[in-house]
N, C-alpha and C positions, 0 to 999 in steps of 0.2 A: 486688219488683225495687228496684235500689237509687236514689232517688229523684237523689240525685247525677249517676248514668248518664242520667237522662233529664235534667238539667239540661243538665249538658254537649253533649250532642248538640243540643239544642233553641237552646241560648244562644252557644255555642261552635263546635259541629260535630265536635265531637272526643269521641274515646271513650279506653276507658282504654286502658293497657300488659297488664294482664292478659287474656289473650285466651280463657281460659278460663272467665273469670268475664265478659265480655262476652257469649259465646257465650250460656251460662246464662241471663243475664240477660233476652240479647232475644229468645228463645227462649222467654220466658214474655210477653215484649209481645206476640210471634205469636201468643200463643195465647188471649192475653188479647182481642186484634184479631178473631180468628177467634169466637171467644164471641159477641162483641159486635154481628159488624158483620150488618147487615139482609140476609137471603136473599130479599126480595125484589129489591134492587138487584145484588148479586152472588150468582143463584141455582146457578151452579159450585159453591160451597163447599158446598150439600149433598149433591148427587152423589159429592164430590169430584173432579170433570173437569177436563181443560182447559178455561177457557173460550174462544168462539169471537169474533171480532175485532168484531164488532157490539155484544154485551155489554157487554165494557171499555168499548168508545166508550160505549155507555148508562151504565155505571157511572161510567167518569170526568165526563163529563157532570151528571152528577145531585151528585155530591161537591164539584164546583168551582162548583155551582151554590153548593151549601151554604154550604161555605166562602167564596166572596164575600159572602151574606147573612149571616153572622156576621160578618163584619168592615164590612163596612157600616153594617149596620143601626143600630148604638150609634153612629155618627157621625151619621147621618142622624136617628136619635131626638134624639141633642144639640142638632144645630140647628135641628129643630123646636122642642124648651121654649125654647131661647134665643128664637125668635121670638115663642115665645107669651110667654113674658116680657117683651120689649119692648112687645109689643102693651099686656097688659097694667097695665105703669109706664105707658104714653102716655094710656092709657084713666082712669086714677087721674089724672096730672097734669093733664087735661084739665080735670076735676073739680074743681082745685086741693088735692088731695091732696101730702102733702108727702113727699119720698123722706129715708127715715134713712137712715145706713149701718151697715150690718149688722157685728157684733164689735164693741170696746171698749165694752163693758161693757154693748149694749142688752138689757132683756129685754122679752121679747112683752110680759108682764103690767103693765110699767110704760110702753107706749107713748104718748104722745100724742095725743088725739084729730085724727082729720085727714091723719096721718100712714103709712106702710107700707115695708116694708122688705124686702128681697129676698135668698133664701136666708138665712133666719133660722134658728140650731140650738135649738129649745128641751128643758131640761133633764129628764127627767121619772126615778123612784126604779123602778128593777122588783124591786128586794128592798131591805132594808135594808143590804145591802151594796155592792150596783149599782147605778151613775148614768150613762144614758145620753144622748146629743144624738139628738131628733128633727127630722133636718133639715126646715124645707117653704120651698117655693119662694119664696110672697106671703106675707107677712102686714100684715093690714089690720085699724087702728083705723076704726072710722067715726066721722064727720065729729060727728053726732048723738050721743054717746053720756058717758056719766059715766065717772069713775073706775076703776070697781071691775068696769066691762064687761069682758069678755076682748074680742082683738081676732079678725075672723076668719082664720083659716087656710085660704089655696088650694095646690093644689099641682096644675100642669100637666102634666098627660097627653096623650100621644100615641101611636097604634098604629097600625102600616102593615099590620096583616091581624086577624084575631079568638083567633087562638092566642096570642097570647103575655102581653095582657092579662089571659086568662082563666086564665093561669094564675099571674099574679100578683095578683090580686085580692084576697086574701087579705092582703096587705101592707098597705091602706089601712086594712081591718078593725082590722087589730094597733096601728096607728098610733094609730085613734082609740080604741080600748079603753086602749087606755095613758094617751094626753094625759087622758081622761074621769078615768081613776083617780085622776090627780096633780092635777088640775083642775077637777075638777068634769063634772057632766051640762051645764053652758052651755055647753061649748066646742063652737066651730061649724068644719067639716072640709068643704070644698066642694073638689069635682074640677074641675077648668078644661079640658074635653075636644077633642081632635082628632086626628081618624079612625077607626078601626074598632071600637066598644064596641058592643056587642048588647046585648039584653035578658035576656042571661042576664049578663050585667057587670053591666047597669046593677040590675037588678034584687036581686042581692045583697049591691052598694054601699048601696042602699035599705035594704033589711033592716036595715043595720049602722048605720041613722040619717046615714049619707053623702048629698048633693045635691052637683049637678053642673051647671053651663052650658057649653054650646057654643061653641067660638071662633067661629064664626059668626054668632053671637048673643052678641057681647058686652055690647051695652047690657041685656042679663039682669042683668048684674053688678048690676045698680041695683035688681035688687029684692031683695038681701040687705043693703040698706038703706045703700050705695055712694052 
């Protein structure tokens, strides 16, 4: 289907002049829909029946469920890190830790003892022709520490149910196998957690040499030597 046509409708509302090439077109969305969509929610479509006005209600019901929690949910994740991030910065400056500003020209590896900075991109090589930015949330020099230390890396997490961490978890992995490559086995990759991570998250975080504290337990931070 032509990718233009679904712009249009979606950004626009408008479809084209050719009504024969429309017709065509959404004539394969239909059927691309019909493929797709769950026969448990709309079990009509494998009979092919009419459905009966209780259904719909169930169906539309369960869709606008959906769809609220996809447009939610990444706003309500936002400002959870953003809290934990404040909490965070306040937990450091408490400490007398010193906030940098992140861009012109900081890099993790030349920070300041004492020092940390917030959404920081660090650079790392995935071939000899790729150079990516690994964004993370905190990064913290400690107070205690020489020159040539890396500083640690957190990065804040937050989950309003167990599906959806677990199926991102693999991201962190990727994360630190990467920074490790460019940086060395010292680099230290801590999760700053809140709300729903099971033992099957946390567990394979572990594996992957990842550690983790609980916004709840913030004063943990201080045993990564904070």
């Amino acid at each position: 289907m032509p990718p233009q046509l679904v712009r249009g409708m979606e950004k626009k509302s408008k479809l084209p002049r050719d009504s024969v090439a429309v017709d065509t077109a959404l004539a394969k969305i239909g059927d691309l829909i019909r493929r797709l969509a769950d026969r448990d929610i709309f079990p009509w479509l494998e009979t092919k029946r009419r459905p009966k006005k209780p259904e719909v209600l169930r169906a539309s019901s369960i869709v606008a469920d959906r769809l609220c929690g996809a447009s939610s949910d990444p706003i309500i994740r936002n400002s959870q890190e953003q809290r934990q991030l404040e909490l965070m910065s306040g937990w450091l400056e408490k400490r007398g830790y010193i906030k940098s500003k992140s861009g012109q020209g900081l890099k993790f590896d030349q920070m300041e003892a004492g020092t940390f900075a917030i959404r920081l991109n660090i650079p790392v090589n995935l071939n000899k022709k790729k150079r990516v930015n690994i964004p993370v949330d905190v990064v913290v020099k400690p107070k205690v520490s020489i020159a040539s230390e890396l500083p640690i890396l957190i990065e804040a997490k937050s989950a309003g149910d167990f599906t959806n961490p677990n199926k991102r978890r693999k991201e962190e992995a990727t994360k630190i196998a990467q920074l490790k490559q460019n940086y060395g086995q010292q680099v230290r990759y801590v999760l700053f957690l809140c709300g729903y991570f099971d033992t099957g998250y946390l567990g394979y975080e572990a594996a992957e040499g990842i550690d983790w504290v609980w916004e709840h337990r913030v004063d943990e931070l201080s045993l990564l030597g904070l």
